[in-house]
N, CA, C and O atoms as a MOPAC input file, in Angstrom:
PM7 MOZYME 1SCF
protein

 N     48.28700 1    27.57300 1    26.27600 1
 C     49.24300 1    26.56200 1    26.66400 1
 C     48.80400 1    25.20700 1    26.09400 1
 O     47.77100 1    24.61900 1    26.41600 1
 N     49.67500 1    24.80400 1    25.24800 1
 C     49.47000 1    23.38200 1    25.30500 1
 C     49.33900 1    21.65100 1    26.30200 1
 O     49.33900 1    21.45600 1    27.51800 1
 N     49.27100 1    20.95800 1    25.48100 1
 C     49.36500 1    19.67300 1    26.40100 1
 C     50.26200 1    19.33900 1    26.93400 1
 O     50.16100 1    18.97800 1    28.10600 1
 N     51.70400 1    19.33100 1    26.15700 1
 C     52.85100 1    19.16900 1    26.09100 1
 C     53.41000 1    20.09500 1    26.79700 1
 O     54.43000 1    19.74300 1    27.39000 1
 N     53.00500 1    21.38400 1    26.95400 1
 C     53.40000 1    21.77900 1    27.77300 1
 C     53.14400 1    21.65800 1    29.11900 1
 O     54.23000 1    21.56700 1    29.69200 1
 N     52.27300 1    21.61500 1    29.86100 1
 C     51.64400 1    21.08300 1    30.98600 1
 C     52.66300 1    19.74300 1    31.20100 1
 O     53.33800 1    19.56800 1    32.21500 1
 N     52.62700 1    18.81400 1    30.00000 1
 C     53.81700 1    17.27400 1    30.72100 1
 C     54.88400 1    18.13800 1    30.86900 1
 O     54.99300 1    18.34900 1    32.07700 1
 N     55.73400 1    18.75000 1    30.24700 1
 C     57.20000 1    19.19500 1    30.66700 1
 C     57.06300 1    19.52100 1    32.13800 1
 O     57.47900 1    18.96400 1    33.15400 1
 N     56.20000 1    20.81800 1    31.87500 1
 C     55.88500 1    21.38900 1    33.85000 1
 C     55.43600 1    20.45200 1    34.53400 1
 O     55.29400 1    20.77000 1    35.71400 1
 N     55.03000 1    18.98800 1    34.18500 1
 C     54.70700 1    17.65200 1    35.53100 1
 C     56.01200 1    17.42300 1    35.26500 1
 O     56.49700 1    17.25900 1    36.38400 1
 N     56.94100 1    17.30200 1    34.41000 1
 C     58.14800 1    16.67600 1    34.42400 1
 C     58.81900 1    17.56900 1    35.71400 1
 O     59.34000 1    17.01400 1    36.68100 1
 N     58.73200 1    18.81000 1    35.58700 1
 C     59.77100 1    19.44700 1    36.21300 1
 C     59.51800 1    19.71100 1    37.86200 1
 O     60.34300 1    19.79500 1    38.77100 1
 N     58.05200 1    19.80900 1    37.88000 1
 C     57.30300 1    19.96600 1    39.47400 1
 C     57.60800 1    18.25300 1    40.11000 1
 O     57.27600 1    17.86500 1    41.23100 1
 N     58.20200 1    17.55800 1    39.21900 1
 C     58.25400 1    16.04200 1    40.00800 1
 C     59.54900 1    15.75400 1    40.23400 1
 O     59.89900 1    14.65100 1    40.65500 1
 N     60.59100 1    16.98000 1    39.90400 1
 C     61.56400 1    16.87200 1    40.94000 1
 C     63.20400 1    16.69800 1    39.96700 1
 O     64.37000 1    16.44400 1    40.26800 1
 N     62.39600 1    17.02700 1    38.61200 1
 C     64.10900 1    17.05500 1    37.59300 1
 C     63.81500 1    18.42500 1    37.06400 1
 O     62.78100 1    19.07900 1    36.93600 1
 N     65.40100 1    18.68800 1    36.73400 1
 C     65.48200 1    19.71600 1    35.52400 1
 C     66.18200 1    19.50100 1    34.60200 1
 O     66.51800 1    20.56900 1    34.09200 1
 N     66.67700 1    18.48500 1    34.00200 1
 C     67.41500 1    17.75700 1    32.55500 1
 C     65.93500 1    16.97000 1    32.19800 1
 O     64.91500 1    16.53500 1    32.73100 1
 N     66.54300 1    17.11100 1    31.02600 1
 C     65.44200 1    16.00300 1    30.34100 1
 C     66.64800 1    15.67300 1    29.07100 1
 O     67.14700 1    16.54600 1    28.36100 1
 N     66.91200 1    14.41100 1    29.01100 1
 C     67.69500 1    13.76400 1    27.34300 1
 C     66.58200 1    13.62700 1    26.32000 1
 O     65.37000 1    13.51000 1    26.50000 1
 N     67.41200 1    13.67700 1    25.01500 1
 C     66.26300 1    13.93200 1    24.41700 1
 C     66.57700 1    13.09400 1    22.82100 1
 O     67.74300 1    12.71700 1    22.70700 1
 N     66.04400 1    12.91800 1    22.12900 1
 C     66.48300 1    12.50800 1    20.47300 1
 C     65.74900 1    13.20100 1    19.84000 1
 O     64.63600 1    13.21400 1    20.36700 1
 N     65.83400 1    14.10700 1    18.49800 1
 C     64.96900 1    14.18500 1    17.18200 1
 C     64.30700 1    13.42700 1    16.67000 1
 O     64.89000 1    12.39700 1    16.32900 1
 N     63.20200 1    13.49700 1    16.43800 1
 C     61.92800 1    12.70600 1    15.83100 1
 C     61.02100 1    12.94600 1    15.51000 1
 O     60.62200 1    13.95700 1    16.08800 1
 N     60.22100 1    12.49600 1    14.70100 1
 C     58.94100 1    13.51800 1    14.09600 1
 C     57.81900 1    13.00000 1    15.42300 1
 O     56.83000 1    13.60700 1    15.83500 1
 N     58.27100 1    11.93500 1    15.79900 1
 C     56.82300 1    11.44300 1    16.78700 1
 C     57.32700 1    12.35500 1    18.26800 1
 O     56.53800 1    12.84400 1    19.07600 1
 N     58.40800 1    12.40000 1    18.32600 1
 C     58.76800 1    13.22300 1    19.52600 1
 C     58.89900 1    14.87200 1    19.61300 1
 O     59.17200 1    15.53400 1    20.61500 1
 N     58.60100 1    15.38600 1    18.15000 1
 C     58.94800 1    17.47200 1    17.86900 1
 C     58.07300 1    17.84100 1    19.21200 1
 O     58.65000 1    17.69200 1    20.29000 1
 N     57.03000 1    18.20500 1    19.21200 1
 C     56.47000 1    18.52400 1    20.11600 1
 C     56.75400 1    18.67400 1    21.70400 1
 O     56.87900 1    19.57100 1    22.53700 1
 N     56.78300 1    17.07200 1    21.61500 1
 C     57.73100 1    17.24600 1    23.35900 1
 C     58.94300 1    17.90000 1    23.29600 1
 O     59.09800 1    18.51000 1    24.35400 1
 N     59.82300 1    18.04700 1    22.58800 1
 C     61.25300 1    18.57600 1    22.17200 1
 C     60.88100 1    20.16600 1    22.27900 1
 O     61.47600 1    21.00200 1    22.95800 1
 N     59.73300 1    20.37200 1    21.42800 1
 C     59.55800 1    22.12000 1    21.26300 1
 C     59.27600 1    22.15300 1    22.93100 1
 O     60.04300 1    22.90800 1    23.52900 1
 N     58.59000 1    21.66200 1    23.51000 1
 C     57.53500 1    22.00400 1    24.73500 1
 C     58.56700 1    22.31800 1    25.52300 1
 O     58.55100 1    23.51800 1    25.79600 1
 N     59.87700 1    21.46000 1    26.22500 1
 C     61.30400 1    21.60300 1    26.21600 1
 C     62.03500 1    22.32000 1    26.04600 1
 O     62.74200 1    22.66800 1    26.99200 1
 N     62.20900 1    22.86300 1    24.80900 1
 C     63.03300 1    24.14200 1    24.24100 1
 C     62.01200 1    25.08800 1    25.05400 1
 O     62.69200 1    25.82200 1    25.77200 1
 N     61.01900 1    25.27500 1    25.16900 1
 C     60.27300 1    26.94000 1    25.35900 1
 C     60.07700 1    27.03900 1    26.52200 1
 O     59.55900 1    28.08100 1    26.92100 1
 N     60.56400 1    25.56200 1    27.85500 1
 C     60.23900 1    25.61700 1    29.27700 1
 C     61.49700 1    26.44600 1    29.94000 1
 O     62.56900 1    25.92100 1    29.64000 1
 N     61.63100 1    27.66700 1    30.80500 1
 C     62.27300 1    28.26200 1    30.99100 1
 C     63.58600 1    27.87700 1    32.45300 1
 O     64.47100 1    28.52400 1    33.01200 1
 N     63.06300 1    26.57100 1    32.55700 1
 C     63.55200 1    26.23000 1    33.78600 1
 C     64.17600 1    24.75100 1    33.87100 1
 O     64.70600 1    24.26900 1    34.87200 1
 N     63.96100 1    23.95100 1    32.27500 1
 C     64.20600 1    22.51400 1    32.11600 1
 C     65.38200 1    23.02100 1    31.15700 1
 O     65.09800 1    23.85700 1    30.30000 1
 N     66.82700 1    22.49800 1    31.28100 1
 C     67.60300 1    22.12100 1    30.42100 1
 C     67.09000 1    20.83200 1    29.67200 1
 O     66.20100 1    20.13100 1    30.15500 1
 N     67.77000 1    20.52500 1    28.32600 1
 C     67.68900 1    19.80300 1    27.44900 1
 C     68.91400 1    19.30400 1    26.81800 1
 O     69.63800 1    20.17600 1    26.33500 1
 N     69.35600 1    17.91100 1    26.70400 1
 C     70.49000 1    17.47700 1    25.90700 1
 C     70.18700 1    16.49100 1    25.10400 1
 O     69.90600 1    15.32000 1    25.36200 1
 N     70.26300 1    17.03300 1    24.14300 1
 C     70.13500 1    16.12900 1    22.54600 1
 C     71.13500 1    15.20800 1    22.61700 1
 O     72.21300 1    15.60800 1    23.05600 1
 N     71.01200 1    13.83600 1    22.22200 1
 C     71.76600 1    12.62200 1    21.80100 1
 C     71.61200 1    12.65900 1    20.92500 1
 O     70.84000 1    13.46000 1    20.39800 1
 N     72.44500 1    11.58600 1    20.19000 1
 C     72.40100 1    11.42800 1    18.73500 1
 C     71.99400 1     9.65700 1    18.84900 1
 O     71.81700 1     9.20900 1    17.71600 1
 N     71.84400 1     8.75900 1    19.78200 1
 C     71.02300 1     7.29800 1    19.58900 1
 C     70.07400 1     7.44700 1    20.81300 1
 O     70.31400 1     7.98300 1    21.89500 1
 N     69.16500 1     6.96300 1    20.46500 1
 C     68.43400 1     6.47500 1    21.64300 1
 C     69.11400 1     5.76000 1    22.75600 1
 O     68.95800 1     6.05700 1    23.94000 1
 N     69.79800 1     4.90300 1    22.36400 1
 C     70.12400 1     4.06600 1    23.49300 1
 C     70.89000 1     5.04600 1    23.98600 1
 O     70.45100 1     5.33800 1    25.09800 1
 N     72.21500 1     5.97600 1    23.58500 1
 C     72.35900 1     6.94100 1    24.78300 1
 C     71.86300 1     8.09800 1    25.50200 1
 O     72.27100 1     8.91000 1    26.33400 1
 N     70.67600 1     7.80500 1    24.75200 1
 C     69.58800 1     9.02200 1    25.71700 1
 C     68.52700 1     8.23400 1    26.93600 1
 O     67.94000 1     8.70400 1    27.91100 1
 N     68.59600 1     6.89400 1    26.39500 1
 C     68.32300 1     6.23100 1    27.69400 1
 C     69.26900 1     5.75100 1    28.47700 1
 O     68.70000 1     5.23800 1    29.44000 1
 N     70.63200 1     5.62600 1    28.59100 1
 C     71.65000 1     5.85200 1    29.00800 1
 C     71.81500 1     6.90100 1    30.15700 1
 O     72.02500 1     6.96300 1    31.36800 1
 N     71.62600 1     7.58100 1    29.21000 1
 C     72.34100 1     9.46200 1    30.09200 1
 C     71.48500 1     9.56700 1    30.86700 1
 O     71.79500 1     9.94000 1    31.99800 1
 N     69.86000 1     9.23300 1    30.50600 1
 C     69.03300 1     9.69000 1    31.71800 1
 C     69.02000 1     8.61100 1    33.04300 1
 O     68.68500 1     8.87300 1    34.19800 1
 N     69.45900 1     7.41700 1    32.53500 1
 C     69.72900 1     6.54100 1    33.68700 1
 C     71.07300 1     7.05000 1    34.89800 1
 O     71.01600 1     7.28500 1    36.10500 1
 N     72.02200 1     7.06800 1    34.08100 1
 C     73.16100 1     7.62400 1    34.58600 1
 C     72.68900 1     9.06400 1    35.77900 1
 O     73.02800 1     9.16000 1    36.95800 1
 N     72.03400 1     9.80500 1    35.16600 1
 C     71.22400 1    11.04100 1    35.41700 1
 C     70.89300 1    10.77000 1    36.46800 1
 O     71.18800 1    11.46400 1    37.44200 1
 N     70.02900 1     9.43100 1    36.55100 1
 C     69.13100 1     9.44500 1    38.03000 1
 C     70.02000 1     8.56000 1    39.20100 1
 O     69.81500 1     8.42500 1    40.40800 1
 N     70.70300 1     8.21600 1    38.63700 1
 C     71.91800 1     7.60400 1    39.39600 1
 C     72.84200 1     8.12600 1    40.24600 1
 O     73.17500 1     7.69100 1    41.34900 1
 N     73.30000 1     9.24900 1    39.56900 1
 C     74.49600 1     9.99600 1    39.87600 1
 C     73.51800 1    11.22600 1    40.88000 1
 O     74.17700 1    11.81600 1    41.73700 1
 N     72.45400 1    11.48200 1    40.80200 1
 C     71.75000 1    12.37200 1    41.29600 1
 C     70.74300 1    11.90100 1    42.38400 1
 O     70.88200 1    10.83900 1    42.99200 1
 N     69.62900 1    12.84900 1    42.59900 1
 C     68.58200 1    12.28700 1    43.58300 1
 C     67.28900 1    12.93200 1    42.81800 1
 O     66.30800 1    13.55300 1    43.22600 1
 N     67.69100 1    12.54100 1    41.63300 1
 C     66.31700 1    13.18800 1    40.89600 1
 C     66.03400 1    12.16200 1    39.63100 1
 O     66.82900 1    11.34500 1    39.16600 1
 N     64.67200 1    12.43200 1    39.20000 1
 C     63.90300 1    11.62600 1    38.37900 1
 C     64.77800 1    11.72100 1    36.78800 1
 O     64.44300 1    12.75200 1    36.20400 1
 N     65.73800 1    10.93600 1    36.03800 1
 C     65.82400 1    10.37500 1    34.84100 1
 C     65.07100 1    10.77800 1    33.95000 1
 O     63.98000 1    10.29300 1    34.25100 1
 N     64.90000 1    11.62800 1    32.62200 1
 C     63.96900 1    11.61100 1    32.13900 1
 C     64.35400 1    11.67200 1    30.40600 1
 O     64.87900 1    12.63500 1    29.84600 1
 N     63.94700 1    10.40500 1    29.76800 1
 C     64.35300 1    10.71500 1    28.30300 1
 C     63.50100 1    10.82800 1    27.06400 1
 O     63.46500 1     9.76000 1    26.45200 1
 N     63.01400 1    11.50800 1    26.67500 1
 C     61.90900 1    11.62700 1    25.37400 1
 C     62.50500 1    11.08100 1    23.93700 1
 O     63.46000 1    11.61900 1    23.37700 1
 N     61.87800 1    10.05800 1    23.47800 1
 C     61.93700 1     9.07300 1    22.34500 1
 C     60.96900 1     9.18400 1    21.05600 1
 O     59.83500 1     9.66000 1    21.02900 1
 N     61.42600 1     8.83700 1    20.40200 1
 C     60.66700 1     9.00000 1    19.33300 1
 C     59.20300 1     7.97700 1    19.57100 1
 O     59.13600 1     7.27900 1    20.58200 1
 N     58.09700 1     7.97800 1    18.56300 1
 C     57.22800 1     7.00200 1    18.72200 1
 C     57.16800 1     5.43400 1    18.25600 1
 O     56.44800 1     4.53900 1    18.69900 1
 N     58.30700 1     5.38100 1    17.05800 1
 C     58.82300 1     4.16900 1    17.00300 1
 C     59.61000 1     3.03700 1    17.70900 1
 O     59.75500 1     1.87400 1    17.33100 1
 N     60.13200 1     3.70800 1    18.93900 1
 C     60.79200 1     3.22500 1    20.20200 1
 C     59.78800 1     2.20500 1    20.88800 1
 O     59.84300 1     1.03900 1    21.28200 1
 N     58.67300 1     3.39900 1    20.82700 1
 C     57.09600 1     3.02400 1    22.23700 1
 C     56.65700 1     1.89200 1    21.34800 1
 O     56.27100 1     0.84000 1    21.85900 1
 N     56.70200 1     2.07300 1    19.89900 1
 C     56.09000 1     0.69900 1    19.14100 1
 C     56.65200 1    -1.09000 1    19.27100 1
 O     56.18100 1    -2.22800 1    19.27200 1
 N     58.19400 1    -0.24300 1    19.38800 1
 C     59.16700 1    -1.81400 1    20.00000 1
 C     58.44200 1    -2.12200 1    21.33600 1
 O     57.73200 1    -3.09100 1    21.60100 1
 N     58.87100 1    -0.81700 1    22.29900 1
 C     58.36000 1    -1.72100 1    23.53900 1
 C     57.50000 1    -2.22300 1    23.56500 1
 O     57.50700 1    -3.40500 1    23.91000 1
 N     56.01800 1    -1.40800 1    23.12000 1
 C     54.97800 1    -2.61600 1    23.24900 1
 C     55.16500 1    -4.06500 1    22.85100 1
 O     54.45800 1    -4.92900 1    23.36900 1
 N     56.02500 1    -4.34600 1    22.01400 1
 C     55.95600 1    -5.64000 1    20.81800 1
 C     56.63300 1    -6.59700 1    22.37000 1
 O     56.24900 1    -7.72700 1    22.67300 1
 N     57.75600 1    -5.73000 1    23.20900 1
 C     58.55700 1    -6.83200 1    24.00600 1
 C     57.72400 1    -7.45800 1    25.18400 1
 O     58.22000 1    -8.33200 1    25.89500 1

């Protein structure tokens, strides 16, 4: 088992089963870890901003944890803000 896999299963033991998601080379991994978890759905966006969107909406409309996986160029903005 991987690392990545272990975060999906904290993702999912903490109370979601969606996760939004984007394509990215800094993000494949979490995406594969995702695809192979047997119990987490997954919905691909096509921008970031509506995959941080959907998972907001997500935790909104629900009583469960939001969860959106980004590429690593995203995490590079935020740090900068």
């Amino acid at each position: 088992m991987r690392v990545v896999d272990y975060m999906i299963d904290y993702i999912y033991k903490g109370g979601t089963d969606t996760v939004f998601t984007v394509a990215g080379g800094g993000a494949m991994f979490l995406n594969d870890a995702t695809a192979v978890h047997n119990k987490i759905k997954y919905i691909c966006c096509h921008h970031k901003q509506a995959c941080a969107m959907a998972a907001e909406a997500y935790a909104k409309m629900g009583e469960k944890i939001g969860v959106a996986i980004l590429t690593k160029k995203t995490i590079r903005k935020l740090k900068q803000l």
